[in-house]
C-alpha positions in Angstrom: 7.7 -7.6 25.2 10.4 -6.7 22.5 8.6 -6.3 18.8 11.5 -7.9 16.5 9.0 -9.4 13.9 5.9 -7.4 12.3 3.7 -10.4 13.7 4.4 -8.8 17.6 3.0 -5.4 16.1 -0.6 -7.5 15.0 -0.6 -8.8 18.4 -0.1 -6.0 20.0 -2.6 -4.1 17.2 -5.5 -6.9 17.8 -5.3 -6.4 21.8 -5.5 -2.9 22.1 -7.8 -1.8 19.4 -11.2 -1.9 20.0 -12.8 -5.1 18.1 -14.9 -2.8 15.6 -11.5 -1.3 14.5 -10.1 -4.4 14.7 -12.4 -5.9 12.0 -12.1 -3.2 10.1 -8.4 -3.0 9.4 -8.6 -6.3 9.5 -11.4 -7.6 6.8 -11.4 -9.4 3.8 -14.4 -10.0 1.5 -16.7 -12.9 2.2 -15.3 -16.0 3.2 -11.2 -14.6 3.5 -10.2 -16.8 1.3 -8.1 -14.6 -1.3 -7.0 -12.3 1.9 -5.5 -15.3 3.5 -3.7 -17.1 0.2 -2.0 -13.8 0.1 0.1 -15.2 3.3 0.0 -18.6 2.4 1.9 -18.2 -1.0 4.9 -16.7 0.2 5.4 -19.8 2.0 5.2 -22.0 -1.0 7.8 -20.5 -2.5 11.2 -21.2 -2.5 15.2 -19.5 -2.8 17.9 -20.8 -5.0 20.5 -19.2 -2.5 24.2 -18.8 -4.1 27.3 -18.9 -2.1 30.8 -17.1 -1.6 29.3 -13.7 -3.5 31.4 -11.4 -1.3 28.7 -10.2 1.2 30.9 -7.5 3.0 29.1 -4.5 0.8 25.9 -4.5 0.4 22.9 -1.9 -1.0 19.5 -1.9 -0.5 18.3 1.2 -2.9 16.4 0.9 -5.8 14.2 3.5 -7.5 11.0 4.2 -8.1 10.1 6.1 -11.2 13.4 7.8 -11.3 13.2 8.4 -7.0 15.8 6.7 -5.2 14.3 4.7 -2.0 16.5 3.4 1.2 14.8 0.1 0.3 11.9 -1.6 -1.9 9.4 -1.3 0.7 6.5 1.1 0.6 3.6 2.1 2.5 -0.1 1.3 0.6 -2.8 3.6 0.5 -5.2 2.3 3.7 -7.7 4.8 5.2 -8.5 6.4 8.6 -5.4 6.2 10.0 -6.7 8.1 13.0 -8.4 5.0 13.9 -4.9 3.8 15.1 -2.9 7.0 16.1 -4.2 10.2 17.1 -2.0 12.0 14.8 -3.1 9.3 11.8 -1.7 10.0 8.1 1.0 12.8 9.6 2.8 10.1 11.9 2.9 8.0 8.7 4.3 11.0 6.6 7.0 11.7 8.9 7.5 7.6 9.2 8.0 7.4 5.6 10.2 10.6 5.2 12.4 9.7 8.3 13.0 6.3 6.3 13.2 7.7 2.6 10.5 5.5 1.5 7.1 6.0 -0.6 4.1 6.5 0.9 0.6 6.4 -1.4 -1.8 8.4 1.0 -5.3 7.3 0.9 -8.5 9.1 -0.6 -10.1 8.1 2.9 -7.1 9.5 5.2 -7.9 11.1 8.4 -5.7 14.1 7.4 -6.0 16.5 4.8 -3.3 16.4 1.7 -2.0 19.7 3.1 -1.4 18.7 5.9 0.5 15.3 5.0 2.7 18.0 3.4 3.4 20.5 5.6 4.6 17.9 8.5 6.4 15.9 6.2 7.9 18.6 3.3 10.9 16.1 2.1 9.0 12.8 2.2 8.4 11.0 -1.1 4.5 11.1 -1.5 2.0 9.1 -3.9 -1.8 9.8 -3.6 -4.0 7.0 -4.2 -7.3 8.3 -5.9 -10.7 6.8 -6.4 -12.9 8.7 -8.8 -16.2 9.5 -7.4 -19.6 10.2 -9.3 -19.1 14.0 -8.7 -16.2 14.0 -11.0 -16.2 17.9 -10.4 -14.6 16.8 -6.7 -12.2 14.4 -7.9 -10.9 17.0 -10.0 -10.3 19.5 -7.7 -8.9 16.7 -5.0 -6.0 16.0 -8.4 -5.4 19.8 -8.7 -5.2 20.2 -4.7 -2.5 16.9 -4.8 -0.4 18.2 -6.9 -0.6 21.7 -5.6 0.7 20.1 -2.3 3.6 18.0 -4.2 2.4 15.0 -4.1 4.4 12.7 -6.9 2.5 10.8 -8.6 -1.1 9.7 -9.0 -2.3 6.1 -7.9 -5.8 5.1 -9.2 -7.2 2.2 -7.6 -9.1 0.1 -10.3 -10.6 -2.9 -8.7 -13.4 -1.2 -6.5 -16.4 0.0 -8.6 -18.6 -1.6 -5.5 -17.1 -1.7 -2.2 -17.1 -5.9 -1.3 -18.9 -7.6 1.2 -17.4 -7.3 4.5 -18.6 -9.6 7.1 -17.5 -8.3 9.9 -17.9 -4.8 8.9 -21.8 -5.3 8.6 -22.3 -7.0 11.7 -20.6 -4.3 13.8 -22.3 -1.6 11.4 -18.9 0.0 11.3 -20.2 3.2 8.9 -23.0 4.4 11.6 -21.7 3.6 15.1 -20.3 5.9 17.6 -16.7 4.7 18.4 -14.2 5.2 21.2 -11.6 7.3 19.7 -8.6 8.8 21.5 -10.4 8.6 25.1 -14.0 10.9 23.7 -16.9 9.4 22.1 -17.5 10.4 19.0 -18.6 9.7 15.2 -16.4 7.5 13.4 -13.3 9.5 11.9 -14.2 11.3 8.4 -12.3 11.5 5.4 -10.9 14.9 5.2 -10.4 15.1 1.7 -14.2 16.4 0.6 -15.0 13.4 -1.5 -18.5 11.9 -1.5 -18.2 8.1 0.2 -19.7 6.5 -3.3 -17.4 5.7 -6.3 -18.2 5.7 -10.0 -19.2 2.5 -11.0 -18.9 3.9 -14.5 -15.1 4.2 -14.6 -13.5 2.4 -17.3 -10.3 2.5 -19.8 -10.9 5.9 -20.8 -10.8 7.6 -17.2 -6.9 6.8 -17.7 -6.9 9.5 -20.5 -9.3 12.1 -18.4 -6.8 12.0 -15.8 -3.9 12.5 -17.8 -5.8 15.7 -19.2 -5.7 17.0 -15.4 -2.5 16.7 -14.2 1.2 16.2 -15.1 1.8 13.3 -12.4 2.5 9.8 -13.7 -0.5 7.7 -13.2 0.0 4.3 -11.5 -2.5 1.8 -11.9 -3.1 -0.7 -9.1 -5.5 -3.2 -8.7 -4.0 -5.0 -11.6 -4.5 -9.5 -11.5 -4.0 -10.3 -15.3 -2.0 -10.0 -18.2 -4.8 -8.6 -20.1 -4.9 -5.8 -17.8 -1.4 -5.2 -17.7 -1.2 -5.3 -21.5 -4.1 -3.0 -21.6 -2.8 -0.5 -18.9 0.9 -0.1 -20.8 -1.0 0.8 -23.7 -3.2 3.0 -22.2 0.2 5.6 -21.0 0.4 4.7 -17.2 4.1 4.9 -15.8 3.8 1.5 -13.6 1.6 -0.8 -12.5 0.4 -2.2 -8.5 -0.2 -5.8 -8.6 -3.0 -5.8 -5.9 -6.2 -7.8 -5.0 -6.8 -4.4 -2.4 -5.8 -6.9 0.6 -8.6 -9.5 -0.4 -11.2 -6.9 0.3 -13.1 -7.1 -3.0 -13.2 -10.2 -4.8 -12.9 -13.4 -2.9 -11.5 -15.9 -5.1 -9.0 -14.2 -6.6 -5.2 -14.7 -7.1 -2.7 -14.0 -4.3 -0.6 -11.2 -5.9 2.5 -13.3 -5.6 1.0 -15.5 -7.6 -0.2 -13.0 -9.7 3.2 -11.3 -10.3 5.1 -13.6 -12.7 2.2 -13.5 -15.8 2.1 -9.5 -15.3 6.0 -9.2 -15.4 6.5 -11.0 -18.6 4.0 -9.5 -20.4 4.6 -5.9 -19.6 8.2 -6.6 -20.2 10.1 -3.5 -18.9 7.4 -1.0 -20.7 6.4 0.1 -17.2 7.5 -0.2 -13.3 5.7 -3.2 -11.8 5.3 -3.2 -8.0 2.6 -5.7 -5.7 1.1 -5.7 -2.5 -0.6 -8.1 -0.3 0.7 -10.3 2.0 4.0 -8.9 2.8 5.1 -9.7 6.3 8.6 -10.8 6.7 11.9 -9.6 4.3 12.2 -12.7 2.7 9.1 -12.2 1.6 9.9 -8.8 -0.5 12.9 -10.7 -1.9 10.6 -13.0 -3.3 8.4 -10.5 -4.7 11.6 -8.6 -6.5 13.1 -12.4 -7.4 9.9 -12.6 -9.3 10.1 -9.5 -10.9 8.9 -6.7 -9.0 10.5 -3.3 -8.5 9.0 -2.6 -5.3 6.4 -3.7 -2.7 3.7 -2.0 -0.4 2.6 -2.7 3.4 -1.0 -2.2 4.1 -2.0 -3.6 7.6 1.2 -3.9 9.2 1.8 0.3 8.7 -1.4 0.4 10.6 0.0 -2.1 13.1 3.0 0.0 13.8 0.8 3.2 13.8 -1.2 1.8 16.7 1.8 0.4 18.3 3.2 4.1 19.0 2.7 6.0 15.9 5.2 7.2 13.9 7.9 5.4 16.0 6.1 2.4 16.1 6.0 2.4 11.9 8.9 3.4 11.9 10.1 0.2 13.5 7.9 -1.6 11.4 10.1 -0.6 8.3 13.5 -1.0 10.2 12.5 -4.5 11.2 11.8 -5.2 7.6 15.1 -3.7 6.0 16.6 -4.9 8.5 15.3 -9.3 7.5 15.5 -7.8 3.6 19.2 -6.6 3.8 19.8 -10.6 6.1 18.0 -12.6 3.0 19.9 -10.8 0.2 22.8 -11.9 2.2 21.8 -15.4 2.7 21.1 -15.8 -0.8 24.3 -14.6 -2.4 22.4 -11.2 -3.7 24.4 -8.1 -2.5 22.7 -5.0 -4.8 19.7 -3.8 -5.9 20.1 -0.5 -7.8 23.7 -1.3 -9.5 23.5 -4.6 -10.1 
């Protein structure tokens, strides 16, 4: 069957994953409901297309903190990405590199930072931090990030207690043995030696600890409200991720679409605004840029391509998407991104 939209990836994802994994990647907290608005308010939302705008040249590039990207698509920080390729976070470094876009590698990644570096030495590379109760480990996992090159630092905010998973508990996903690659064994490890348990504690004034540890731009995601926003700018991060962390924490939340338009104007061009959540066709990121984002981020669907054939399969993933992006910006009379 040909893949030519990234719902043919979750198809093939959902068939040949084993249910447990299945659940896993594909979970929201309690009942679903803020995972699914995510979807359903894209579709609410409508183009004012304009006409005879000279189509014949268009560009797709924007930037992201001063590094130019073939297009405003990204790749979100999601964990064990061995549970859908072999190779896990390496296929997705050389994905991302081969199409000169940002990758945010996970805290849980199957892979260490190393060697996300080594296989991928040119690729444009984020790390996505949680900060633990052994703050001793987090600080070395920093120093070791940007040892390896690593860009920037991405601290996810919204997670001080892991939400309630449904399906996650019923399949006791943490404890059972899984089918992994053809051999039984435990359940795939993070490989950067962090404890599994974040700090509750962490607050405002973690911003400022990290910024005594390293030299990266900090990039604060998990952000829902202006009052956030407002209070991130002013606490000296470099851009903000409008996230909801897929609808895995709270239930009841905004869809970050939604969530988008309050954060914009109040951060006002102090800081980079990007958003994930819910991203699944190209007309899709052009709403989120229409609305004021720089750039977006793909969770699932990069682990949809991953399981599809690794980093081919992703990689398909993102030339499906600039492919529809470039066709909407078309359709609706918008020809550039970074120059215009």
């Amino acid at each position: 069957m040909p893949m030519i939209c990234l719902s043919d990836f979750e198809a093939y994802a959902k068939k040949h994953l084993s249910k447990t994994t299945w659940d896993f990647f594909a979970a929201g907290a309690d009942e679903c409901c803020t995972r699914d608005e995510n979807l359903l308010a894209y579709k609410r939302i409508r183009f004012r297309p304009r006409i005879l705008r000279d189509m014949s040249v268009m560009d797709t590039r924007t930037t992201l903190l001063g590094t130019e990207i073939s297009f405003p698509v990204g790749i979100a920080p999601t964990g064990f990405h061995r549970l859908a390729w072999p190779d896990g976070e390496k296929s997705t470094a050389r994905a991302a590199e081969a199409m000169n876009t940002c990758y945010i590698t996970s805290t849980f990644s199957t892979c260490t930072v190393e060697e996300i570096a080594a296989v991928a030495p040119n690729g444009f590379r984020w790390f996505q931090l949680y900060i633990h109760c052994n703050r001793a480990l987090s600080e070395r996992l920093v120093r070791r990030v940007e040892a390896a090159g690593f860009q920037g630092l991405v601290l996810t905010a919204d997670l001080p207690y892991t939400g309630k998973r449904r399906d996650d508990i019923r399949n006791n996903f943490h404890s059972q043995p899984t089918e992994a690659f053809g051999e039984k064994r435990r359940r795939w490890q993070p490989r950067q030696e962090v404890p599994e348990d974040t700090d509750p504690s962490i607050n405002w004034n973690d911003i400022y600890w990290l910024q005594s540890l390293t030299r990266l731009p900090i990039i604060l995601k998990g952000i829902l409200t202006k009052e956030d926003a407002d209070l991130a700018v002013r606490h000296g991060v470099q851009g903000i991720i409008v996230s909801n962390h897929g609808g895995r924490q709270l239930d009841g939340g905004p869809a970050t679409i939604d969530a988008l338009i309050e954060i914009v104007d109040t951060v006002q061009d102090r800081v980079e605004v990007y958003l994930d959540g819910g991203i699944r066709t190209g007309s899709d990121v052009l709403k989120a840029l229409a609305l004021g984002a720089k750039c977006v981020f793909l969770g699932r669907p990069a682990l949809w391509g991953l399981t599809y054939k690794g980093e081919e399969g992703l990689r398909k993933v993102l030339q499906i998407l600039h492919d529809e992006f470039r066709l909407s910006m078309a359709l609706a009379g918008k020809n550039f991104l970074l120059f215009d």
